[in-house]
C-alpha positions as CSV (number, residue, x, y, z in Angstrom):
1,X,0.0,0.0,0.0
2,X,1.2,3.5,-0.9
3,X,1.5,5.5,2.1
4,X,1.3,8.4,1.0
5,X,-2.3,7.7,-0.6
6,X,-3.4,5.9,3.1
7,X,-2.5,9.0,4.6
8,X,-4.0,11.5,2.1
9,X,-7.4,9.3,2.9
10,X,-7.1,9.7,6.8
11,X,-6.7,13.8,6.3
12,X,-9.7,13.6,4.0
13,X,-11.8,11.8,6.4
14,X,-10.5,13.7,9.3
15,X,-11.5,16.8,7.6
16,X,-14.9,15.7,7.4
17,X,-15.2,15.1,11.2
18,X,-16.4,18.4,12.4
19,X,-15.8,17.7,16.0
20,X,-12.8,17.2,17.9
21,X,-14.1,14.1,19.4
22,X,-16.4,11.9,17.3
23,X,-18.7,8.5,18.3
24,X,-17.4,5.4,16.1
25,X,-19.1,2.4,15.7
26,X,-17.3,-0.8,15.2
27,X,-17.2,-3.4,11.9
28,X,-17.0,-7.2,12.4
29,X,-13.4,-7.8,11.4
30,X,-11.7,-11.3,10.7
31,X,-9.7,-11.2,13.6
32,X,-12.6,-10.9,16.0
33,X,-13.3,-7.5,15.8
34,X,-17.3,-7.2,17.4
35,X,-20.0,-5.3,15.5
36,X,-21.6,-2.2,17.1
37,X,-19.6,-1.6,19.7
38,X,-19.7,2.8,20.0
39,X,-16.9,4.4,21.0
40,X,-15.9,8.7,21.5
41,X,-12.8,8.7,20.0
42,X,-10.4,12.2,19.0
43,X,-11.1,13.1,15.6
44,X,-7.4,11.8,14.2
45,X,-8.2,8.5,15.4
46,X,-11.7,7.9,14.4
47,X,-10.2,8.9,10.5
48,X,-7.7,6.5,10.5
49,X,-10.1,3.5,11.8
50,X,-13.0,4.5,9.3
51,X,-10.0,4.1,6.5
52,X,-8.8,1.0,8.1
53,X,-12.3,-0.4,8.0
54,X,-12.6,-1.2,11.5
55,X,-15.2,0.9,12.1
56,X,-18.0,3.4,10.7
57,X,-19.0,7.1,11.7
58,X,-22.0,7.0,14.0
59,X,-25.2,8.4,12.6
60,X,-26.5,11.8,14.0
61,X,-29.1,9.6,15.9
62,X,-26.7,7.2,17.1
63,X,-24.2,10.3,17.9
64,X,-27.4,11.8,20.0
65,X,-28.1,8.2,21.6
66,X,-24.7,8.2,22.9
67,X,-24.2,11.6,24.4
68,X,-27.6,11.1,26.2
69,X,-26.7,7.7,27.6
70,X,-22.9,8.9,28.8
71,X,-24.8,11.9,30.2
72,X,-27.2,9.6,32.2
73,X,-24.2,7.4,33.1
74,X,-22.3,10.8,34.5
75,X,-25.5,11.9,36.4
76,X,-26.0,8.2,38.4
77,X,-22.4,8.4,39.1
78,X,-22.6,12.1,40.2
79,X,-25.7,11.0,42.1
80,X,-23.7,7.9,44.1
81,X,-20.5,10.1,44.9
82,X,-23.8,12.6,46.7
83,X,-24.9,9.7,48.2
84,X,-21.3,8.8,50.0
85,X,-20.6,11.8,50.8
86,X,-24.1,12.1,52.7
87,X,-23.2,12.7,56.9
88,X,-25.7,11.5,59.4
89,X,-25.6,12.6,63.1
90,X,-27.2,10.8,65.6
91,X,-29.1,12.8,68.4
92,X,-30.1,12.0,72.1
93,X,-33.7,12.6,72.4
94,X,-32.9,15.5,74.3
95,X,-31.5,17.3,71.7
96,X,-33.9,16.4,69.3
97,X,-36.2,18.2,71.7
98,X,-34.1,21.2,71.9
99,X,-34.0,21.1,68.1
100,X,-37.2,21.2,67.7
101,X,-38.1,23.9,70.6
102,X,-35.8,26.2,69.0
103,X,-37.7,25.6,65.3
104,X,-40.8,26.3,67.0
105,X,-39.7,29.7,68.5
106,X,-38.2,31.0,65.3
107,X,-41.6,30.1,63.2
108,X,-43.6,31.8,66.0
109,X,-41.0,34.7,66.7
């Protein structure tokens, strides 16, 4: 293979990747390669694999389906970091009563 032709390819593909990172989708190769596997790869990389034919651009929807499903991931995973960093004190009745005294004279007061 000519490289200079392989590499002309990759800067033509690349150039049609508008973002910096992209969402590939992978071919079934002969070496084991599995189908449909999406991946965000950098823009230089995702060139060289579609030229390679390991793998396909995403579709807008498939690009969208992505994003919303990493951005759901990022939220749980937000959401359990809350959740360990959540502190619990543990009162004596007594000062559960003074607690909630003290509420009670600043809603009256």
């Amino acid at each position: 293979m000519d490289l200079q032709v392989y590499y002309q390819k990759v800067r033509e593909t690349e150039e049609l990747i508008p973002d910096e990172f992209t969402v590939i989708v992978s071919l079934k190769t002969g070496d084991g390669g599995k189908e449909g596997t999406q991946t965000e790869v950098p823009r230089r990389l995702a060139a060289r694999m579609v030229v390679d034919n390991l793998a396909r651009l995403a579709t807008g929807e498939e690009l969208a389906a992505h994003r919303a499903a990493m951005a759901e991931l990022k939220r749980q995973a937000e959401q359990t970091a809350a959740a360990t960093r959540l502190q619990i004190s543990v009162l004596s009745t007594r000062e559960l009563e003074q607690l909630r005294a003290d509420a009670r004279k600043q809603t009256k007061g």
